[in-house]
N, C-alpha and C positions, 0 to 999 in steps of 0.2 A: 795646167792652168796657163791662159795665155797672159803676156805681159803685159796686156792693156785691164785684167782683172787685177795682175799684182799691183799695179802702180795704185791704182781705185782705191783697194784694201790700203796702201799703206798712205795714202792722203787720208783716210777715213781715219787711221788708228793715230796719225799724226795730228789730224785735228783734235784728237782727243786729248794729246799728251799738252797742247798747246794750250786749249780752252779748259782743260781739267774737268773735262767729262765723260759720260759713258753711254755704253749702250740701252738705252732702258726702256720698256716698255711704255711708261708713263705713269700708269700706278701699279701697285702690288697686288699679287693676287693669293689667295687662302685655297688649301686643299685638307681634307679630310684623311685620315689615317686607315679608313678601308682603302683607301687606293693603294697603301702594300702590303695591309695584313688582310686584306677579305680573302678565306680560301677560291672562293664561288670565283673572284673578278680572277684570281690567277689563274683560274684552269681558262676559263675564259681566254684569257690573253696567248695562255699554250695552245689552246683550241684552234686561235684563228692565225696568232702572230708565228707562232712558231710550228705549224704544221701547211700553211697557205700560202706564203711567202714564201724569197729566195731568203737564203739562210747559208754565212760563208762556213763551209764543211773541213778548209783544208787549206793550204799554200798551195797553187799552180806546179809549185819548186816540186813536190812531194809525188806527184806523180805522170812527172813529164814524159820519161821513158816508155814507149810500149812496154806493156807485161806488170806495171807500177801498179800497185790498189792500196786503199787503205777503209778502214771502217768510221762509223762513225755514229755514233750512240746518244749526242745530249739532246738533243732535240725532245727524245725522246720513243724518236724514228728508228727501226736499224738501217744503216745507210749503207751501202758499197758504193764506192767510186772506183773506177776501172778503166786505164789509160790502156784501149784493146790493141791487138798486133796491129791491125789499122790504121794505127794511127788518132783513133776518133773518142774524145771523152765520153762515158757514159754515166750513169751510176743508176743503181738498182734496190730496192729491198732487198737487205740481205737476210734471206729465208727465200729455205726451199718448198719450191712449189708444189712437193710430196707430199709432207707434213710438218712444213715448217720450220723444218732444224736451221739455223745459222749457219749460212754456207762458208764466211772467212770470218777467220778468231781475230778478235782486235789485237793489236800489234801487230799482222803481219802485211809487208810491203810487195808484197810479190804474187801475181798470179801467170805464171809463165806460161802454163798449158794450159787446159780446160778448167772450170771452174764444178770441182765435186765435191759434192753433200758427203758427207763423215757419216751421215746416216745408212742410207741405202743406195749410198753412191748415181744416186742421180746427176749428170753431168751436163751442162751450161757451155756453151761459146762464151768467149768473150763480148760479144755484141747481144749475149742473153738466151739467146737460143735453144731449145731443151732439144740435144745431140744424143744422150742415150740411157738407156732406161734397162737396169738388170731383168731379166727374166719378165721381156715387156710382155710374152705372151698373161699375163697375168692382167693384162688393162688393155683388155680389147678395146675399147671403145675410145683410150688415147689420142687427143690431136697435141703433137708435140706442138705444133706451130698455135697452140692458143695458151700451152702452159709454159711460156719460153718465164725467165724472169720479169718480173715488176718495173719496168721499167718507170724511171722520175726524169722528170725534166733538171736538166745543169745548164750550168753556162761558167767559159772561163774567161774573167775578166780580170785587169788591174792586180795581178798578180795571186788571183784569189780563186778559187773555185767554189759557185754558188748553186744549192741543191735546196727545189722546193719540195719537201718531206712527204706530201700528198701527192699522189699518181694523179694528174690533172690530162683532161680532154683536148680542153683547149689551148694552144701553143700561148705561150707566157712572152710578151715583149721585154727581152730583160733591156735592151738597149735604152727606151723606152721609159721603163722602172726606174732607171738607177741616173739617166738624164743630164744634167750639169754635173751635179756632184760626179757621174762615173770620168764627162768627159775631164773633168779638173783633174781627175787620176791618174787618167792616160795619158795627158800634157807632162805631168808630173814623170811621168816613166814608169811610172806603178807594173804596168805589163811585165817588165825584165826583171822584176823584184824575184828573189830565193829568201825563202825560211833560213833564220840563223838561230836564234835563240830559243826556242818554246819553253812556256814557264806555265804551269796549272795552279789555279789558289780555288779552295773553296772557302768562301765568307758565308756568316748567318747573319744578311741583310738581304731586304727585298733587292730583285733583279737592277730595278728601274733606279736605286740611287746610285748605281757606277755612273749613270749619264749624268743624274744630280751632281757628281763630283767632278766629273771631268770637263763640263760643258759651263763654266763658270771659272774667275781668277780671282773673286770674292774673298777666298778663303788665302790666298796665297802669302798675303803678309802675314798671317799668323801661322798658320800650318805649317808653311815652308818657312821660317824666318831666318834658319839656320841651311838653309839651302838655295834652292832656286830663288826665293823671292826677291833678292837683290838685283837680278837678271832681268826682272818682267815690271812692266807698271803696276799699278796698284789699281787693281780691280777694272783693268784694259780689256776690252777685246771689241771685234768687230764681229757681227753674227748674222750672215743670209741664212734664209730656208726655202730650201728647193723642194718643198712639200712632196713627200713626206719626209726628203733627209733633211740635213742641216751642214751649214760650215760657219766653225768660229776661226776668227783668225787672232792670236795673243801674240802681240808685239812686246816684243824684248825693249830696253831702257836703249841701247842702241841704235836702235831706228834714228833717232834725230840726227843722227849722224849723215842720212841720207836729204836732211833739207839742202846740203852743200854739194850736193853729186847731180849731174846729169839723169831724169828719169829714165833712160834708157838703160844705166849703170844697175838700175834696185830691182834687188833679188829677194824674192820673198821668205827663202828659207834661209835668207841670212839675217829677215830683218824679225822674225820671230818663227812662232810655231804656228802650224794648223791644224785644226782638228775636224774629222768631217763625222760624224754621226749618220751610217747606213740604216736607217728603218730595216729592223726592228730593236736591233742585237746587237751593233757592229762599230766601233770608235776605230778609227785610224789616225795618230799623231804622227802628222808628217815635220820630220826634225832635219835641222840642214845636212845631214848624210847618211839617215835611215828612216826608217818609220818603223811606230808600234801599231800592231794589229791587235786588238782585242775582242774576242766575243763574249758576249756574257746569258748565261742559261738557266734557267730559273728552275732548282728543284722542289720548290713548292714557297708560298708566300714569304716566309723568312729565310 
């Protein structure tokens, strides 16, 4: 993010703490409760958001190394991502192009050598390539060069690696897609970031209320009263939308401190939190010396 967006955001969230207001749309708005219990709207939304889109699959951190893979399942996709001897990111459906067996078992981080089917030992390059086939006299009419793997479109950005779950045609602008919100990441440093903690929760709540939670400070004086809420204004934040993502910015009670300082002095991750919401799935809380990643995956409306 450059310093002439932070100073902006922290005049914004300062005006707020002065005049005792907020962000607000101007009147309220009502929604219906098929919006997270309708089976029909969920598949829906798995249909188009979470098979058609880029979708963050993994940490960068996780498979920097040539010979690095790892799998990837919620989607509802089978995924492979595979950092080839090359050098070069890929990822693939994982299933073989024989009869479909799952070529790498989740959990494993390694593909050093060729990539073989546990079936019939059908064998894969790194870059997808179908290299060798047991007693191929038995499939005469074989073009290895058209049954190589599945290949999906990736891309690695801001520390993250993003894989769109449908085998698409046409080349995907991710730079493009992800627009402001990506370039605010990479000011950020997000690029150099490494995986440190991973933590998995499954909830019986529709998908779509983690963003209702997070993307709000509403609740902070009561939820938190016994925690953070002493730290943050009361019900603060400042909210651009870079359609289709978003960024909230929640300033901490310490910001005022910055009305006595030089605007060249004000640092955004000192003077609260950010939160940037990736369409579809994707919350990242940038905190003054780390950031949380979160993805959220919907096993079915609750």
């Amino acid at each position: 993010m450059d310093h002439t967006t932070q100073v902006r955001l922290i005049k914004a969230a300062l005006d707020q703490f002065e005049r005792n207001t907020f962000d607000m749309q101007g009147e309220e708005t009502f929604t219906t409760l098929d919006r997270y219990l309708d089976p029909q709207r969920c598949q829906r939304e798995v249909d188009v958001l979470f098979r058609k889109l880029p979708l963050v699959v993994c940490a960068a951190s996780q498979v920097a190394r040539p010979g690095d893979c790892l799998t990837h399942d919620l989607s509802g996709v089978p995924i492979l991502v595979l950092r080839g001897r090359d050098g070069v990111l890929r990822a693939f459906l994982n299933v073989c192009r024989h009869r479909g067996t799952r070529l790498v078992s989740a959990g494993q981080s390694a593909c050093k050598g060729a990539i073989v089917c546990p079936y019939h030992a059908w064998t894969f390059a790194h870059d997808g390539k179908l290299v060798g086939v047991p007693h191929e006299e038995g499939f005469p009419t074989l073009n290895k060069a058209e049954n190589g793997l599945v290949e999906l479109q990736v891309h690695e950005a801001y520390g993250l690696v993003f894989v769109i779950p449908t085998p698409q045609e046409k080349k995907f602008d991710f730079e493009a897609w992800f627009g402001q919100a990506g370039a605010e990441l990479r000011g950020l440093g997000f690029d150099s970031t490494v995986r440190y903690y991973p933590r998995r929760f499954e909830r019986k709540m529709n998908w779509k209320k983690m963003f209702d939670a997070n993307l709000e400070t509403y609740h902070f004086r009561f939820a938190h009263a016994q925690t953070i809420a002493p730290m943050f204004g009361d019900n603060k934040g400042v909210f651009d939308v870079f359609d289709p993502h978003m960024r909230m910015f929640l300033p901490k009670k310490r910001i005022l401190e910055l009305r006595d300082k030089a605007e060249a002095e004000w640092d955004i991750r000192w003077a609260g939190n950010v939160i940037y919401a990736l369409f579809p799935n994707t919350i990242i809380l940038v905190e003054p010396d780390h950031a949380m990643v979160m993805t959220v995956w919907p096993q079915g409306p609750e």
